[in-house]
C-alpha positions as CSV (number, residue, x, y, z in Angstrom):
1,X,-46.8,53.3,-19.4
2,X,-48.0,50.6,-21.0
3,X,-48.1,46.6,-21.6
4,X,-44.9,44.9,-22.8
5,X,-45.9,41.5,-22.9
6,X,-49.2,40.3,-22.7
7,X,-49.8,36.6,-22.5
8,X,-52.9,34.3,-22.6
9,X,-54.3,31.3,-21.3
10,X,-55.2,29.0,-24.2
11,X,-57.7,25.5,-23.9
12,X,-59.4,23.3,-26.4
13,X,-62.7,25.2,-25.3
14,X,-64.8,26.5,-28.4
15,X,-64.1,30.1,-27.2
16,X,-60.3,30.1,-26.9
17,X,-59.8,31.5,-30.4
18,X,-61.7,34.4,-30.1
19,X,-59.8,35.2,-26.3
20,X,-56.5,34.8,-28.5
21,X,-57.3,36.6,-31.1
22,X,-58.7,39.4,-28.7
23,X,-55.1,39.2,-27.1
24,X,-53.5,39.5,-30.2
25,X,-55.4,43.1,-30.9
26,X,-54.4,44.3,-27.6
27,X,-50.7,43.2,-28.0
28,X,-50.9,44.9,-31.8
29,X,-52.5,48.3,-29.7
30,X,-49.7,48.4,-27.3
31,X,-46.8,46.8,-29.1
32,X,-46.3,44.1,-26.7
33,X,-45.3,40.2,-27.5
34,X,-47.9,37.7,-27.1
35,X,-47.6,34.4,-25.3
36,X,-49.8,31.9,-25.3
37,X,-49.6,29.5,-22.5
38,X,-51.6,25.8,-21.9
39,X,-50.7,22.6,-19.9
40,X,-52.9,19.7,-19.3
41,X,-52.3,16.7,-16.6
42,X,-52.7,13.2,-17.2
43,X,-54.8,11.3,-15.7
44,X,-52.4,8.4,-14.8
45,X,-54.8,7.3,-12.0
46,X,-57.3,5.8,-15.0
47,X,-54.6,4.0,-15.9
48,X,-54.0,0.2,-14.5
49,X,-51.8,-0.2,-11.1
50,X,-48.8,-2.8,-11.4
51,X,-46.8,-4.8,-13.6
52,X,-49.3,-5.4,-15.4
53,X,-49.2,-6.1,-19.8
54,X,-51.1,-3.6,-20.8
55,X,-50.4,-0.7,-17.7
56,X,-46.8,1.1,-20.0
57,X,-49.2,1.0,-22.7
58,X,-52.2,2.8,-21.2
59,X,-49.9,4.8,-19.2
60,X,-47.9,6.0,-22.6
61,X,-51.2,6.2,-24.3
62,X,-52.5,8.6,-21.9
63,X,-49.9,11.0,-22.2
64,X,-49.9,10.8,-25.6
65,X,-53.2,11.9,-25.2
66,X,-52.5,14.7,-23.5
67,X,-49.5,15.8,-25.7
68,X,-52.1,15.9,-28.4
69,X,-54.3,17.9,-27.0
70,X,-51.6,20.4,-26.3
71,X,-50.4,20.4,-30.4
72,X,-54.2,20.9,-30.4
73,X,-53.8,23.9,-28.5
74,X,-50.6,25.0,-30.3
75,X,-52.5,24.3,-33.3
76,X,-55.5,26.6,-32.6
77,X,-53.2,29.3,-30.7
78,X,-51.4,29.9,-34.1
79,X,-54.1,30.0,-36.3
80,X,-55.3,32.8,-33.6
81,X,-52.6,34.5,-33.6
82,X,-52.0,35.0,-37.2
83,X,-48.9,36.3,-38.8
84,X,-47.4,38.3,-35.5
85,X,-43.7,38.5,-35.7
86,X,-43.3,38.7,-31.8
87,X,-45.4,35.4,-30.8
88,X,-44.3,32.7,-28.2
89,X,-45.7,29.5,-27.2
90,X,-45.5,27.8,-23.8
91,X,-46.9,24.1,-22.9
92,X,-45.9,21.7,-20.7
93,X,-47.8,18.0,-18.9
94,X,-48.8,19.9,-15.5
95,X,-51.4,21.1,-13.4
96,X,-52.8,24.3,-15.8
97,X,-52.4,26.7,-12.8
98,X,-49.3,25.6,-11.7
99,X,-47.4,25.8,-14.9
100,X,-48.9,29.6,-15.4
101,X,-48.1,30.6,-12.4
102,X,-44.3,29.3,-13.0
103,X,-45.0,31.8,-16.9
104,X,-46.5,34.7,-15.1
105,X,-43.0,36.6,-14.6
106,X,-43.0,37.0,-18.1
107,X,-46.1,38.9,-18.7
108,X,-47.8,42.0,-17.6
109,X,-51.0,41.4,-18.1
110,X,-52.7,37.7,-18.1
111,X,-56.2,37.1,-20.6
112,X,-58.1,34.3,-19.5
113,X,-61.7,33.1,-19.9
114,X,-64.5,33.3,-17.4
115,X,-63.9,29.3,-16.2
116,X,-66.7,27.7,-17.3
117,X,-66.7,27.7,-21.0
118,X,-63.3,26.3,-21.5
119,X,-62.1,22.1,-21.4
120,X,-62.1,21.0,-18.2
121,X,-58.6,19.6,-18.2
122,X,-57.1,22.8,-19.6
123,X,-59.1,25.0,-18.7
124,X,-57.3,28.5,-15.7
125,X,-60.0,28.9,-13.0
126,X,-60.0,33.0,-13.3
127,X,-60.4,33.5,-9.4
128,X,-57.2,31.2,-8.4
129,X,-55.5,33.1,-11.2
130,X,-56.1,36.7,-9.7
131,X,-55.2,35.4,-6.5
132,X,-52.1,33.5,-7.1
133,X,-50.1,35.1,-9.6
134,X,-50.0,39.1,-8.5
135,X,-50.9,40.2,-12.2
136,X,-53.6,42.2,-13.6
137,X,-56.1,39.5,-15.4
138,X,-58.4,40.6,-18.5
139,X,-61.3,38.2,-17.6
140,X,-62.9,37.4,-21.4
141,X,-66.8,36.5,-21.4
142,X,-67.6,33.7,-24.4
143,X,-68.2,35.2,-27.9
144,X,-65.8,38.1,-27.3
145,X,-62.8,38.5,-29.7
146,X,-62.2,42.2,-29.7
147,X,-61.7,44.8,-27.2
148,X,-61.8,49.1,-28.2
149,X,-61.7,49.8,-24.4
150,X,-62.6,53.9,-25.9
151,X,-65.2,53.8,-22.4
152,X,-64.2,52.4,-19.8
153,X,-65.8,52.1,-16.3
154,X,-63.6,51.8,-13.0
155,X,-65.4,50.4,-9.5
156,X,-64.5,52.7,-7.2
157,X,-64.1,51.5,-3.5
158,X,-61.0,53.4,-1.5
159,X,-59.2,49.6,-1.0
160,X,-55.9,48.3,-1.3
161,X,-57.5,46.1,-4.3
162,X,-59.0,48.9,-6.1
163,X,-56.2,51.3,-6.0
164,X,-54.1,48.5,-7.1
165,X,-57.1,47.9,-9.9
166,X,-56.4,51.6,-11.7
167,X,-52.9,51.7,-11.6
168,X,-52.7,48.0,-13.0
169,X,-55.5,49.6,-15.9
170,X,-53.5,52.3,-16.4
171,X,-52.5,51.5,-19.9
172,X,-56.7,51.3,-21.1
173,X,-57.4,54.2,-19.4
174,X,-54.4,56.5,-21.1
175,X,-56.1,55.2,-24.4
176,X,-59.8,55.5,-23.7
177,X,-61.5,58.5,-25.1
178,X,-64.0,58.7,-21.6
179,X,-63.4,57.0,-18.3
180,X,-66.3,56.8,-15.9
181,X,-65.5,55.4,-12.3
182,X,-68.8,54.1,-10.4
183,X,-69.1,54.1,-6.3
184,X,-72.3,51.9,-5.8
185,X,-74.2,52.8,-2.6
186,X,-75.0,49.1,-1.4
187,X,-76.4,50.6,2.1
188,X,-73.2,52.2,3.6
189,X,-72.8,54.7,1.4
190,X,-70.7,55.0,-1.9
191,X,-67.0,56.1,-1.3
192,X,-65.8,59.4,-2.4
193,X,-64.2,59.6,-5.7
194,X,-62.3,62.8,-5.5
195,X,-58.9,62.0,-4.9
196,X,-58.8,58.8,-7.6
197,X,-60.4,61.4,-10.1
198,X,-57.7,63.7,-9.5
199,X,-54.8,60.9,-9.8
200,X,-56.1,60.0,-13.1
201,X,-56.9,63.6,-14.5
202,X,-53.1,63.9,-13.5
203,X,-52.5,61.2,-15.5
204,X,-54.0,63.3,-18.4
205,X,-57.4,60.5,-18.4
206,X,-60.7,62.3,-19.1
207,X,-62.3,60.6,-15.5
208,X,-65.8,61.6,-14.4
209,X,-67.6,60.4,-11.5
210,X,-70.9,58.0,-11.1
211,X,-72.3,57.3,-8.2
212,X,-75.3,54.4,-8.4
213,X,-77.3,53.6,-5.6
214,X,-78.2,49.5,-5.4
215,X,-81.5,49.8,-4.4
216,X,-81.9,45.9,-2.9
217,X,-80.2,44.6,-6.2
218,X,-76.3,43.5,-5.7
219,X,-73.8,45.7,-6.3
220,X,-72.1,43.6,-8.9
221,X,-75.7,44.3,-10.5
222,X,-75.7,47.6,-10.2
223,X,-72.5,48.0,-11.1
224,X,-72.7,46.2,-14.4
225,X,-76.0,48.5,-15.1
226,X,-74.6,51.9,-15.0
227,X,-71.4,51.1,-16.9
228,X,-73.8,49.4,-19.3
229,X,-75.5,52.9,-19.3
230,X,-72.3,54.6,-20.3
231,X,-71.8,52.0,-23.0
232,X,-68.7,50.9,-21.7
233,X,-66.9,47.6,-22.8
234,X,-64.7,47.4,-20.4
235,X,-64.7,47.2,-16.6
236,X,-61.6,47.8,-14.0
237,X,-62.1,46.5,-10.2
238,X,-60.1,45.1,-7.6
239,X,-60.6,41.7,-6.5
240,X,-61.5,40.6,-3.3
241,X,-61.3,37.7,-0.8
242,X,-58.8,35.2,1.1
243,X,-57.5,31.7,1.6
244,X,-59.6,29.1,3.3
245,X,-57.8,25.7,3.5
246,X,-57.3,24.9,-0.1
247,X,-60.0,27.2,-1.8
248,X,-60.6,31.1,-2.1
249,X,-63.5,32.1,-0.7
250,X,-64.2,35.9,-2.7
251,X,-66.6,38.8,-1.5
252,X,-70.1,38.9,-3.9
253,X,-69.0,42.0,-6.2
254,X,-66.1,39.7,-7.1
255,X,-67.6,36.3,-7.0
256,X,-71.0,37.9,-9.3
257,X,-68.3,39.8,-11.7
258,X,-65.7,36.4,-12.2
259,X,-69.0,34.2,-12.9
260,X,-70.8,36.4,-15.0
261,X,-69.4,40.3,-16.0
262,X,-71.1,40.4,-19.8
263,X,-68.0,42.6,-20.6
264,X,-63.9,42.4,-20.6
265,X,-63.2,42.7,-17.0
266,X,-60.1,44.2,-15.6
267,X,-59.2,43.0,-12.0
268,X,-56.3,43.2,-9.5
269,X,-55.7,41.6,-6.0
C-alpha cells in the first residue's frame, strides 16, 4: 500500500518551493511520479468593453500576463523538483480549483499550502480542495520543505471522515517508527480507540492510544498540544463540514487545523 503518484499545487507564493520540494521527498520515499499542477484566470473584466483601439491589446496583454506567470510557475516547479526522472507539469488559463479538480484523477495524494501564504490568483483554497476533489490533501504550513513523518499523530473521532482519514494515511503510518492517535475530551467524552488501534496493529503499525482532555481550550488546541508532546510532525484527521450555497461552512477542529496546524496535516472528507 502505498502512493503512486503524488501531485502538488504550485503558485508564485514565496513558499511554493519549499511545498515542492517537500513533495518531491515524499514521491522519492514512496516511488511515486510527481505532478505539479497551477492555472491562473485572467482578469478580462479590467480590460476595456467594446470595439475599442486599445481593448485586443489589453485583452492579449492580459493573458500574456497570465501565461507568464504560469512559465513562472513552471520555472520555479522545476528548479524544485530537481533532476527527478518521473516529473510532470500541468497548467492551463482557468479557475485554479477548477483545473485541479479536472488533474485530481491522476494523483493519490494532493500537497497544497495552508491558503493564505500563496498569490492570490494562483493560489488552491485547502478547504474547497478537501471537499471537492475526494483525495487525501497534505496541507503544508509556510517554511516547511521536508517531511520524516517517523511520529505521527491520528485524531481519533469514530466518523465516516476519520475512518476515511487512517485508511487514506495509511502509507505514513506503515513507515512511521511510532503512531500515537489522540481522542480529545471536549465535554462529551473522548471516543474509544480500541477497535482503530487494533485495525492498524493489524496492519503491522506500532499505534498507542492518547486521550487529552480540552479543558475550556478548543480541541484543535488540544489536539495540536499533545501531538506536539509526542514530537510528532505529522497529523492525520478527517475533515469536516457541508455545502452552504456557494461556500463550505467546516466544523472548528477543521476550520482551527486548515487555518493554522504548525505541522503537515493529513486530512480526508
Amino acid at each position: 500500500m502505498s502512493y503512486a503518484s503524488i501531485m502538488v499545487a504550485v503558485d508564485l507564493g514565496e513558499h511554493a518551493r519549499e511545498r515542492v520540494r517537500l513533495a518531491g521527498h515524499l514521491a522519492d520515499d514512496f516511488c511515486a511520479r510527481l505532478i505539479g499542477v497551477a492555472a491562473e484566470m485572467p482578469a478580462y473584466e479590467a480590460a476595456p468593453v467594446g470595439p475599442t483601439l486599445g481593448s485586443a491589446y489589453c485583452l492579449a496583454s492580459v493573458q500574456e500576463a497570465v501565461l507568464n506567470d504560469l512559465r513562472m510557475a513552471h520555472e520555479a516547479f522545476k528548479d524544485a523538483a530537481g533532476e527527478r526522472s518521473r516529473v510532470e507539469w500541468r497548467s492551463n488559463l482557468d479557475f485554479p480549483a477548477a483545473f485541479l479538480e479536472r488533474q485530481s484523477a491522476a494523483a493519490d495524494l494532493l500537497v497544497v499550502g495552508r491558503g493564505d501564504d500563496g498569490s492570490p490568483l494562483m493560489s488552491v483554497e485547502p478547504g474547497d480542495a478537501l471537499m471537492r476533489l475526494g483525495l487525501p490533501l497534505l496541507i503544508v504550513p509556510p517554511k516547511v520543505d521536508h517531511l520524516d513523518a517517523k511520529r505521527v499523530a491520528v485524531a481519533w473521532k469514530d466518523t465516516r471522515e476519520a475512518r476515511r482519514a487512517v485508511r487514506d494515511a495509511l502509507p505514513f503510518l506503515k513507515r512511521a517508527s511510532q503512531v500515537v492517535v489522540i481522542s480529545v475530551n471536549d465535554g462529551k467524552g473522548a471516543d474509544d480507540t480500541r477497535d482503530v488501534i487494533g485495525l492498524l496493529q493489524a496492519h503491522d503499525v506500532d499505534a498507542t492510544a492518547i486521550h487529552k482532555d480540552a479543558y475550556g481550550a478548543a480541541t484543535a488546541d488540544a489536539l495540536i498540544e499533545a501531538a506536539s508532546e509526542q514530537a510528532a510532525d505529522l497529523i492525520v484527521a478527517g475533515g469536516y463540514g457541508h455545502g452552504r450555497l456557494r461556500e463550505w461552512a467546516f466544523g472548528g477542529v477543521t476550520r482551527d487545523l486548515l487555518a493554522a496546524c504548525p505541522v503537515c496535516c493529513l486530512m480526508s472528507h
